[in-house]
mmCIF file of the protein (N, C-alpha, C, O) and its ligand, coordinates in Angstrom:
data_MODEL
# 
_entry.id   MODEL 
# 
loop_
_entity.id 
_entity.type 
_entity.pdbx_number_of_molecules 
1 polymer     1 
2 non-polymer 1 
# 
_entity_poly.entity_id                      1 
_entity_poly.type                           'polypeptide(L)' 
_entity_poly.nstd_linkage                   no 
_entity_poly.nstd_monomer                   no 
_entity_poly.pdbx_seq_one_letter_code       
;(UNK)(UNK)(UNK)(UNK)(UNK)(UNK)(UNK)(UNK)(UNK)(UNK)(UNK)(UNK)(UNK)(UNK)(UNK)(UNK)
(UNK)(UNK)(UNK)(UNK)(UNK)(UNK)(UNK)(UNK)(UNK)(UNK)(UNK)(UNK)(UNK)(UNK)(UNK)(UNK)
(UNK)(UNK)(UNK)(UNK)(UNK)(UNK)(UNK)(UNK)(UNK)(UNK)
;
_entity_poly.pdbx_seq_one_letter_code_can   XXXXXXXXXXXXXXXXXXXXXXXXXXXXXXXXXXXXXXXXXX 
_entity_poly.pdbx_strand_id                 A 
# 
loop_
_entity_poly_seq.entity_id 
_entity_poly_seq.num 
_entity_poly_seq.mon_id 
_entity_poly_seq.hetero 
1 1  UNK n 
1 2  UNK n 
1 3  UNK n 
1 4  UNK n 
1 5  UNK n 
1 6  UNK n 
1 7  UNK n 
1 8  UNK n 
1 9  UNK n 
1 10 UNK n 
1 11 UNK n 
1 12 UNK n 
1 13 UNK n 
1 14 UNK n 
1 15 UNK n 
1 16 UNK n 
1 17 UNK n 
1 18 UNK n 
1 19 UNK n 
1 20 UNK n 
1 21 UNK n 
1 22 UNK n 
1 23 UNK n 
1 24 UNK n 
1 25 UNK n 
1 26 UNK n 
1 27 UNK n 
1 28 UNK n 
1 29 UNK n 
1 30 UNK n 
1 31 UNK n 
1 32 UNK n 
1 33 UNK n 
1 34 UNK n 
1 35 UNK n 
1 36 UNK n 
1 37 UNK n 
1 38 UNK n 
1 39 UNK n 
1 40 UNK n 
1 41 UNK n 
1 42 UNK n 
# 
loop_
_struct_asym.id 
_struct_asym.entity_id 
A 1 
B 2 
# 
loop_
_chem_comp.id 
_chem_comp.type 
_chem_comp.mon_nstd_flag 
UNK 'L-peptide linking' . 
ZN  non-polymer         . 
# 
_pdbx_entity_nonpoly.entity_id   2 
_pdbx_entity_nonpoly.name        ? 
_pdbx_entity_nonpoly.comp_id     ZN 
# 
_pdbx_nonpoly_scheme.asym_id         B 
_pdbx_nonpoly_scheme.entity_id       2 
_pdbx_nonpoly_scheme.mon_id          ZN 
_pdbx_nonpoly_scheme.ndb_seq_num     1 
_pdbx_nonpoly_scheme.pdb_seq_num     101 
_pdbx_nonpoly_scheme.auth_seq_num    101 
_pdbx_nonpoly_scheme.pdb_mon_id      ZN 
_pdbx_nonpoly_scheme.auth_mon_id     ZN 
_pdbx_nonpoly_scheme.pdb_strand_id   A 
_pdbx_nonpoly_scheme.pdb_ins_code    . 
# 
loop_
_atom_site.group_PDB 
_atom_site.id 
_atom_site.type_symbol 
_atom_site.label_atom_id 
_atom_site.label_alt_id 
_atom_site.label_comp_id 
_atom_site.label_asym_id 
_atom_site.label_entity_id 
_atom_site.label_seq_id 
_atom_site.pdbx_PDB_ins_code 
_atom_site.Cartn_x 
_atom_site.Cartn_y 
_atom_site.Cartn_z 
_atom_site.occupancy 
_atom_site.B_iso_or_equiv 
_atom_site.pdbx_formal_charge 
_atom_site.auth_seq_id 
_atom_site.auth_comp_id 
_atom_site.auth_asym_id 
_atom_site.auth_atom_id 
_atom_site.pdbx_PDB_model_num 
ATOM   1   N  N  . UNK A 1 1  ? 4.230   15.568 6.042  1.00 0.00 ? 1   UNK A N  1 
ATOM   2   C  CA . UNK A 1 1  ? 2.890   16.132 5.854  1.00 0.00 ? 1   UNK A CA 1 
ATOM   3   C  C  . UNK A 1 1  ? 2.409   16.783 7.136  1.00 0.00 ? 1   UNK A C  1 
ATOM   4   O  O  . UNK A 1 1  ? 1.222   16.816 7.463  1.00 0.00 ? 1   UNK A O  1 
ATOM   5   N  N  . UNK A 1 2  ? 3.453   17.325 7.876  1.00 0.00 ? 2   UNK A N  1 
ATOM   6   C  CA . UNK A 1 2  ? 2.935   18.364 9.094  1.00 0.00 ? 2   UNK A CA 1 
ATOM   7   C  C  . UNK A 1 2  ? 2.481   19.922 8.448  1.00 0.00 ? 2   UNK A C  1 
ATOM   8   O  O  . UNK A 1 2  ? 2.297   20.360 7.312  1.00 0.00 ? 2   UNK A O  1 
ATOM   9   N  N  . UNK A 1 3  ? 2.416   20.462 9.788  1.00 0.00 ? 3   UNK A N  1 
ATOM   10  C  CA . UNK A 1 3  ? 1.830   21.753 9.126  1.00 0.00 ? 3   UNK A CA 1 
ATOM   11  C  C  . UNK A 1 3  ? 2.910   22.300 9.984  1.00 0.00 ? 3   UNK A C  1 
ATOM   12  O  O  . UNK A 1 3  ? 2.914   23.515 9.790  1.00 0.00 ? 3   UNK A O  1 
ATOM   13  N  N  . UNK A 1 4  ? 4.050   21.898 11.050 1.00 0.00 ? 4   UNK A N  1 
ATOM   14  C  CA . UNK A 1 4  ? 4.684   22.103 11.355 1.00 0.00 ? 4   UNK A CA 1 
ATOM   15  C  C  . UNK A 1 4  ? 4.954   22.466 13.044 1.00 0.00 ? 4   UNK A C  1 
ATOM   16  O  O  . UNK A 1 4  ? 5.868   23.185 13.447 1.00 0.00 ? 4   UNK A O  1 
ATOM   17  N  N  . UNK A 1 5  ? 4.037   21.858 13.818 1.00 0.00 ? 5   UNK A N  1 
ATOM   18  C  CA . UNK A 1 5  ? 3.692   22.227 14.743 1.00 0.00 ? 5   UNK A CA 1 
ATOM   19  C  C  . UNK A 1 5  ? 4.121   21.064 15.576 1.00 0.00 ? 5   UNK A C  1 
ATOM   20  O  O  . UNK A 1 5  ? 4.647   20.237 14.832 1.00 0.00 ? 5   UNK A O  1 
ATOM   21  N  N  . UNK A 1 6  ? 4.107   20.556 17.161 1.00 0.00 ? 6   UNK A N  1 
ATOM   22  C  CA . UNK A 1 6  ? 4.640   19.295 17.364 1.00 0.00 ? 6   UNK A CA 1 
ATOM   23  C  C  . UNK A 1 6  ? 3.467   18.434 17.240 1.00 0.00 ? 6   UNK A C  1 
ATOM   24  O  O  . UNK A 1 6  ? 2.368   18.669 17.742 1.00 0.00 ? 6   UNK A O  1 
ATOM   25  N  N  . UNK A 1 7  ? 3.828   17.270 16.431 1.00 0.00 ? 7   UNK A N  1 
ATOM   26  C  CA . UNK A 1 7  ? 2.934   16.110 16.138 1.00 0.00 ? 7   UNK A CA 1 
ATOM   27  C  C  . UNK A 1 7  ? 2.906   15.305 17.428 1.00 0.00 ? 7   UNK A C  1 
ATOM   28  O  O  . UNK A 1 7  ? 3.836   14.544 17.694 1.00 0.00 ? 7   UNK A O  1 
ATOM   29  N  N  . UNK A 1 8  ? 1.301   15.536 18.669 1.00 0.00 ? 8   UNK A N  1 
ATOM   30  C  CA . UNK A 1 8  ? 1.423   15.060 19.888 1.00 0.00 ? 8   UNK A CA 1 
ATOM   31  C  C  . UNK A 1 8  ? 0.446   13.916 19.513 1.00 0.00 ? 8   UNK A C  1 
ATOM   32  O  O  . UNK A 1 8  ? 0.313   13.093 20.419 1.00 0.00 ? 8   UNK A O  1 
ATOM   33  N  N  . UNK A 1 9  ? -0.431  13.619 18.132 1.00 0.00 ? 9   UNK A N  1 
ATOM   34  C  CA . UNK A 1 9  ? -1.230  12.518 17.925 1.00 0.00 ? 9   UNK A CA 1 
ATOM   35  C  C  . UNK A 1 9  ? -1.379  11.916 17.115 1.00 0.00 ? 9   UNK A C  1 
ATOM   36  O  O  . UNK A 1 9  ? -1.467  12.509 16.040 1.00 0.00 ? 9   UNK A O  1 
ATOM   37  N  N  . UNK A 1 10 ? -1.495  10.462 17.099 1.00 0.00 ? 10  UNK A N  1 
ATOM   38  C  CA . UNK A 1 10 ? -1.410  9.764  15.782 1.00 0.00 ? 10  UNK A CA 1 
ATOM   39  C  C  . UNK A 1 10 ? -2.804  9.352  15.225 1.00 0.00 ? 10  UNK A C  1 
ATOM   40  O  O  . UNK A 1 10 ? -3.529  8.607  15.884 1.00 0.00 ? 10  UNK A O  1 
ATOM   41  N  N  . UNK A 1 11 ? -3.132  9.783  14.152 1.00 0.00 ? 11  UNK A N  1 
ATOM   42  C  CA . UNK A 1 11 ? -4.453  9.840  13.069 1.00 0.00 ? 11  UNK A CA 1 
ATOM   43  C  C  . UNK A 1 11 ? -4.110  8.443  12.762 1.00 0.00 ? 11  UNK A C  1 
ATOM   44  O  O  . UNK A 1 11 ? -3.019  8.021  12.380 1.00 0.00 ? 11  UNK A O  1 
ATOM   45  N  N  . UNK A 1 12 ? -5.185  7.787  12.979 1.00 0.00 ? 12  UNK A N  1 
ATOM   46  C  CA . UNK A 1 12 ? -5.422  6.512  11.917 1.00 0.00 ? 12  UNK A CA 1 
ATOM   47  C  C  . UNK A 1 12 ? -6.156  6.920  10.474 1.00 0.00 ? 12  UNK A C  1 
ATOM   48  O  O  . UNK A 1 12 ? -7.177  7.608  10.470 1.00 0.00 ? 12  UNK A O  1 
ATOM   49  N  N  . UNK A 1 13 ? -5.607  6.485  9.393  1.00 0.00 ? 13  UNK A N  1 
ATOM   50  C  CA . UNK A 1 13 ? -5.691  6.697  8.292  1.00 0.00 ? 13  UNK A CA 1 
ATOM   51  C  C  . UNK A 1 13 ? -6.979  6.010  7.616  1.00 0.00 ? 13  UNK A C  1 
ATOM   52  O  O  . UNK A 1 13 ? -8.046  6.293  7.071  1.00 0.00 ? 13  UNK A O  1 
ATOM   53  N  N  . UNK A 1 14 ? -6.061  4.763  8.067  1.00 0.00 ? 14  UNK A N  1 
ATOM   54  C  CA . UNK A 1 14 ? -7.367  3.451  7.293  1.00 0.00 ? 14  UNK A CA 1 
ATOM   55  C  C  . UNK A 1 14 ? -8.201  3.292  8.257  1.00 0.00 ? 14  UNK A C  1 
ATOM   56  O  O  . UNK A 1 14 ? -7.842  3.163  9.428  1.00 0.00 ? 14  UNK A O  1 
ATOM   57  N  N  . UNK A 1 15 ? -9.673  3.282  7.781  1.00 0.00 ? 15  UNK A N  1 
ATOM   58  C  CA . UNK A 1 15 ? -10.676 3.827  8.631  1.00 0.00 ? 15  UNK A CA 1 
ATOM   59  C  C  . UNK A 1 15 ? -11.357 1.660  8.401  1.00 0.00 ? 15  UNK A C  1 
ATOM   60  O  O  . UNK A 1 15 ? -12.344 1.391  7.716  1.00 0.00 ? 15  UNK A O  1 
ATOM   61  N  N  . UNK A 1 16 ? -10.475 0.500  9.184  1.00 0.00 ? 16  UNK A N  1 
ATOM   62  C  CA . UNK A 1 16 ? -11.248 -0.676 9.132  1.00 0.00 ? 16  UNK A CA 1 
ATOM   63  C  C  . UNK A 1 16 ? -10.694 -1.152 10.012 1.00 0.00 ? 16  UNK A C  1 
ATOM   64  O  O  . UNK A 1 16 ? -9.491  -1.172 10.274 1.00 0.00 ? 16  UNK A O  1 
ATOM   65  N  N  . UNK A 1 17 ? -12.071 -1.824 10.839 1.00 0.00 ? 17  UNK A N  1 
ATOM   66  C  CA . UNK A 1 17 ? -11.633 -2.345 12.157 1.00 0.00 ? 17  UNK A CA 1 
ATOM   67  C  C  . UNK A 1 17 ? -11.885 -3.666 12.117 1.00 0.00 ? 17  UNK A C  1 
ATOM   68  O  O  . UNK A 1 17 ? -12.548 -4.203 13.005 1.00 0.00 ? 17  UNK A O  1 
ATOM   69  N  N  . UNK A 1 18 ? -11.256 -4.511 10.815 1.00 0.00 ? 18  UNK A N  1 
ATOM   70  C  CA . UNK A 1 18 ? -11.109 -5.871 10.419 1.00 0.00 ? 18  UNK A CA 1 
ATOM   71  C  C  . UNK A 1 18 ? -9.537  -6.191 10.397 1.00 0.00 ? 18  UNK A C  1 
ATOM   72  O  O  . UNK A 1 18 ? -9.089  -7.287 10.734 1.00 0.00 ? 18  UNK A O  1 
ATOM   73  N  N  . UNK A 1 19 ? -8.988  -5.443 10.094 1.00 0.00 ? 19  UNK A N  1 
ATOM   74  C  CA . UNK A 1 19 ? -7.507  -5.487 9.491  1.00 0.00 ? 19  UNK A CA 1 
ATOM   75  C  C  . UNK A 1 19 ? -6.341  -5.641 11.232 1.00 0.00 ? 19  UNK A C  1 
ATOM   76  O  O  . UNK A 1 19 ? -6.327  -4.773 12.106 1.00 0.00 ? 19  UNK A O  1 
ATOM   77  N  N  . UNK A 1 20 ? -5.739  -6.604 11.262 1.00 0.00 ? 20  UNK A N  1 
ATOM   78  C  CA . UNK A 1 20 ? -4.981  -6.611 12.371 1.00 0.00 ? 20  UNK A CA 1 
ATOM   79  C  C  . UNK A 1 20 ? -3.654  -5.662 12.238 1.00 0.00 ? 20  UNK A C  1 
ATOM   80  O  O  . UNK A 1 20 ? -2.712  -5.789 11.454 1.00 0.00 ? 20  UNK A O  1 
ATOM   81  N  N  . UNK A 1 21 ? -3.835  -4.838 13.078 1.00 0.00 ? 21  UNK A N  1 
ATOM   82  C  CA . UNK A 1 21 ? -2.788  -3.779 12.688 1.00 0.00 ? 21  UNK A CA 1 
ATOM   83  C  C  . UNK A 1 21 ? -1.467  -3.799 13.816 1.00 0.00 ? 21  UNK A C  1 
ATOM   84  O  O  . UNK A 1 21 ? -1.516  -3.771 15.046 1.00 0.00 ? 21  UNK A O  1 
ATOM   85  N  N  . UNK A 1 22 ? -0.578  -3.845 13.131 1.00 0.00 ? 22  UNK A N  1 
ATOM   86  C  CA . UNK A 1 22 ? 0.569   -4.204 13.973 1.00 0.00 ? 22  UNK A CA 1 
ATOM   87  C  C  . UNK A 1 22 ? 1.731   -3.073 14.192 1.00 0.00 ? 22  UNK A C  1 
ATOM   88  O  O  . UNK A 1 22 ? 2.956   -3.138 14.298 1.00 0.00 ? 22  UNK A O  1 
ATOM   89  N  N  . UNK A 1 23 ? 0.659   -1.871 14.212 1.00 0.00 ? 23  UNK A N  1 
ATOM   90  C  CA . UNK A 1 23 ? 1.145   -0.498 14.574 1.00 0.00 ? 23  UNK A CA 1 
ATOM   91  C  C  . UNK A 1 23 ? 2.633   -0.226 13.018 1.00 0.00 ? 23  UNK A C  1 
ATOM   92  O  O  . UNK A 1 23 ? 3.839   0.019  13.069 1.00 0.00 ? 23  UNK A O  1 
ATOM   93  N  N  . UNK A 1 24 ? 1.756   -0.421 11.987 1.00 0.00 ? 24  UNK A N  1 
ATOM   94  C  CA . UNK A 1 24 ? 2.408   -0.126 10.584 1.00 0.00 ? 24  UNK A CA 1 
ATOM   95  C  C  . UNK A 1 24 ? 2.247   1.353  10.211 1.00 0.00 ? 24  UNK A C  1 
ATOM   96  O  O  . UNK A 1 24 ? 1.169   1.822  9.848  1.00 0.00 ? 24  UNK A O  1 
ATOM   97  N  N  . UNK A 1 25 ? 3.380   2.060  10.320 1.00 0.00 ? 25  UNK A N  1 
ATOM   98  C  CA . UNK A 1 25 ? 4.068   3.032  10.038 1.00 0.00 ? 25  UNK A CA 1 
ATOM   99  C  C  . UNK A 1 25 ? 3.007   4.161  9.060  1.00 0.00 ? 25  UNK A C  1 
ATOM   100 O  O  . UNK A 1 25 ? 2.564   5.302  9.193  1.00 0.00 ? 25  UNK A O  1 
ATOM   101 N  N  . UNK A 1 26 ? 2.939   3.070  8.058  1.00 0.00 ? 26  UNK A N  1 
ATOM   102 C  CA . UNK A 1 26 ? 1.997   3.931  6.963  1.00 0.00 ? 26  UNK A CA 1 
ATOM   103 C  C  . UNK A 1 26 ? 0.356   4.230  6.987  1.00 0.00 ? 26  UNK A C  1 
ATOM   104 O  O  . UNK A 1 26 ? -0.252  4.876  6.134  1.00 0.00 ? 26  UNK A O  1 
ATOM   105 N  N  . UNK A 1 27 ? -0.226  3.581  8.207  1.00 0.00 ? 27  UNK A N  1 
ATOM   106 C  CA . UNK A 1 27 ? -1.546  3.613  8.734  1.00 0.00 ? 27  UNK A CA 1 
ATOM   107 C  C  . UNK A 1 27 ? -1.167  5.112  9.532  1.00 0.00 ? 27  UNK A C  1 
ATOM   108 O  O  . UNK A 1 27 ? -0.857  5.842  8.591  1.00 0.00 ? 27  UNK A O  1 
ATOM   109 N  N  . UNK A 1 28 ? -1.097  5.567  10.248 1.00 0.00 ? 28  UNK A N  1 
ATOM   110 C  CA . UNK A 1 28 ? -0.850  6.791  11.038 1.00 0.00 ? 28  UNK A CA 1 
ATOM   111 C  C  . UNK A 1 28 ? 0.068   7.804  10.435 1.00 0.00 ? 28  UNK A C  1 
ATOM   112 O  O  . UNK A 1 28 ? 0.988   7.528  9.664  1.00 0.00 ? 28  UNK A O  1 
ATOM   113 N  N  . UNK A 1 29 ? -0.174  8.695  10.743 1.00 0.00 ? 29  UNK A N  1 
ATOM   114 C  CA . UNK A 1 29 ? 0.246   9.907  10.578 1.00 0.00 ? 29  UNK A CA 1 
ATOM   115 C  C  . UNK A 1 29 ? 0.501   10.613 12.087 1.00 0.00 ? 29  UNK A C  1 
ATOM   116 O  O  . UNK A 1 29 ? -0.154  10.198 13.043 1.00 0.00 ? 29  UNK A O  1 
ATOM   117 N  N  . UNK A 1 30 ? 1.193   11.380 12.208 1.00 0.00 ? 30  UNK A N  1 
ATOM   118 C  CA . UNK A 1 30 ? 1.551   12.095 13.231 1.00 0.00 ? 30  UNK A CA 1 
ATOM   119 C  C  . UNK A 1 30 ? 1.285   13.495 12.826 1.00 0.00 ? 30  UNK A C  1 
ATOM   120 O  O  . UNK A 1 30 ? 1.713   14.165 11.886 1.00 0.00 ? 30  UNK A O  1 
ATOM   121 N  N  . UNK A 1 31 ? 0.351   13.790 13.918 1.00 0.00 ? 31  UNK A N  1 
ATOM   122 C  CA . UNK A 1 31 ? -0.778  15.440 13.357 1.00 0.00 ? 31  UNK A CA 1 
ATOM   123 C  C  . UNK A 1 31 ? -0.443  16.101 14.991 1.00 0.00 ? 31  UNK A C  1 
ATOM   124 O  O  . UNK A 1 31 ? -0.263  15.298 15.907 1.00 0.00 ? 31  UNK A O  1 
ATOM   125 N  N  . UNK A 1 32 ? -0.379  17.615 15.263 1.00 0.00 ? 32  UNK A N  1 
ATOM   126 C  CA . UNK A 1 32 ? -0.350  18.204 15.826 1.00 0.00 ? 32  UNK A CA 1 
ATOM   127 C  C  . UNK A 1 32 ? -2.110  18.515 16.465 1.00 0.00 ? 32  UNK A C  1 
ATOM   128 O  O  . UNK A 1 32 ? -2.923  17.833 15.840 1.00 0.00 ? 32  UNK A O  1 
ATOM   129 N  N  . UNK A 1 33 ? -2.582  19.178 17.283 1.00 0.00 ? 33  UNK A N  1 
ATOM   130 C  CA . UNK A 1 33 ? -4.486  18.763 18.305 1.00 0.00 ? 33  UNK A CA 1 
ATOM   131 C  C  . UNK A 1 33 ? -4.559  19.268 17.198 1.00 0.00 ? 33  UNK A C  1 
ATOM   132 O  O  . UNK A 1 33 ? -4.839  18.320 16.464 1.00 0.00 ? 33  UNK A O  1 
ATOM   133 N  N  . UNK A 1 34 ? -4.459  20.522 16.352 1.00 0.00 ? 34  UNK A N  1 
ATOM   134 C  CA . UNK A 1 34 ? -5.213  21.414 15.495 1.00 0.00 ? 34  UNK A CA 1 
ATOM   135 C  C  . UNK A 1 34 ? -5.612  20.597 13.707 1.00 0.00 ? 34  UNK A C  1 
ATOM   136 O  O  . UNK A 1 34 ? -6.522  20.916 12.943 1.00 0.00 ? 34  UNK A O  1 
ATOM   137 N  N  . UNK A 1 35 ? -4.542  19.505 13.519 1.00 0.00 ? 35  UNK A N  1 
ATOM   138 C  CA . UNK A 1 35 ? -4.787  18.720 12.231 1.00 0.00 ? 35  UNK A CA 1 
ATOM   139 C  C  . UNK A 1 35 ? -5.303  17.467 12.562 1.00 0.00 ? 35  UNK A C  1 
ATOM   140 O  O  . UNK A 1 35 ? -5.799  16.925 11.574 1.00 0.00 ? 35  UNK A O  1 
ATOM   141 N  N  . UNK A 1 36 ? -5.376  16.765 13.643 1.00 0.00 ? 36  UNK A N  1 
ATOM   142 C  CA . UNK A 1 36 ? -5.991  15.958 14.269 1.00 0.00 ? 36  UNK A CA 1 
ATOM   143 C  C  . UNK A 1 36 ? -7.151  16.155 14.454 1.00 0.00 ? 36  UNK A C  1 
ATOM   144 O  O  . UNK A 1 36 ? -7.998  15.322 14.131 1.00 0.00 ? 36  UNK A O  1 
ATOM   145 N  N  . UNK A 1 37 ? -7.400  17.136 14.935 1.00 0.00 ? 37  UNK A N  1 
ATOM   146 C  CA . UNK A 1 37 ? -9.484  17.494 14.757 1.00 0.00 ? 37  UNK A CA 1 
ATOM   147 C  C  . UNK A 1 37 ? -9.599  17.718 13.944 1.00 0.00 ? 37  UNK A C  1 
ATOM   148 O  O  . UNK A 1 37 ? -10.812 17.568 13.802 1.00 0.00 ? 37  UNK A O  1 
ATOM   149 N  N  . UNK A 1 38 ? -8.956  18.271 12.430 1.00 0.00 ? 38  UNK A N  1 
ATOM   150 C  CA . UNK A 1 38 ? -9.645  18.917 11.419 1.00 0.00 ? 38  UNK A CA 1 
ATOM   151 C  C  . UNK A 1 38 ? -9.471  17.118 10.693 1.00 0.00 ? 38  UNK A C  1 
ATOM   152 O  O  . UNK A 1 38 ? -10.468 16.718 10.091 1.00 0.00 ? 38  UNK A O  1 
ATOM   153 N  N  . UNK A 1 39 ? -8.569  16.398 10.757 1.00 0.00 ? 39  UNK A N  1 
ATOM   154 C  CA . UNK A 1 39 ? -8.435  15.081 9.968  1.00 0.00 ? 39  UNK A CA 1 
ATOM   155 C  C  . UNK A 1 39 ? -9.830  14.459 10.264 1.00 0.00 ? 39  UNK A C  1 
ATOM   156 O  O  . UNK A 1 39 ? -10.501 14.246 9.254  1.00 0.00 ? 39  UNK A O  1 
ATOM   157 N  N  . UNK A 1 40 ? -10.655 13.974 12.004 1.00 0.00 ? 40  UNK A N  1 
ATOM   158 C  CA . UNK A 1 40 ? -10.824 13.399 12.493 1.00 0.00 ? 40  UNK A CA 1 
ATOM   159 C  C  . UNK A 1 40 ? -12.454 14.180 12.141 1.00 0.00 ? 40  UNK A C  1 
ATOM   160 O  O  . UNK A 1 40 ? -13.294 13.454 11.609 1.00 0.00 ? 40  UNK A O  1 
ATOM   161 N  N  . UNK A 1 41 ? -12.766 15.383 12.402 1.00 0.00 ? 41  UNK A N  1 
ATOM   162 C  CA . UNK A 1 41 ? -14.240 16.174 11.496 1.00 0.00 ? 41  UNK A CA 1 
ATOM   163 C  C  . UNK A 1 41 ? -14.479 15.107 10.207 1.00 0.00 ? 41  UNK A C  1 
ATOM   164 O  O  . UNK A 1 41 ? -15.462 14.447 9.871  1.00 0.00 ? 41  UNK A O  1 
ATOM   165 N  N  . UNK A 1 42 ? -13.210 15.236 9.680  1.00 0.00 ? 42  UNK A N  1 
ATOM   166 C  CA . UNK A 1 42 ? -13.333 15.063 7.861  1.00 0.00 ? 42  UNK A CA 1 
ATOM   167 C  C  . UNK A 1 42 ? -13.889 13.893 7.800  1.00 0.00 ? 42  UNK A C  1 
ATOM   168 O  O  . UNK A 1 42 ? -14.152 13.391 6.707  1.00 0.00 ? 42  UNK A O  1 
HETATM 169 ZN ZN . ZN  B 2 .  ? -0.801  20.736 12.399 1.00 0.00 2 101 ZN  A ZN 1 
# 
């Protein structure tokens, strides 16, 4: 799910800061600055 650019940041997905996260794969995404601000606006 890139847009194809190098993915320099990882988006947290699940937006809860209850959940102990043990850096699980499927919480993040790897976004390039330009889908990373537009994820992180949204
Ligand atoms: Zn991108």
């Amino acid at each position: 799910m890139t847009c194809g650019d190098l993915a320099q940041f990882s988006h947290r997905k699940i937006a809860s800061e209850s959940l102990v996260l043990l850096g699980e794969v499927d919480e993040y995404e790897p976004l390039c600055r330009k889908c990373y601000t537009k994820a992180v606006e949204e």
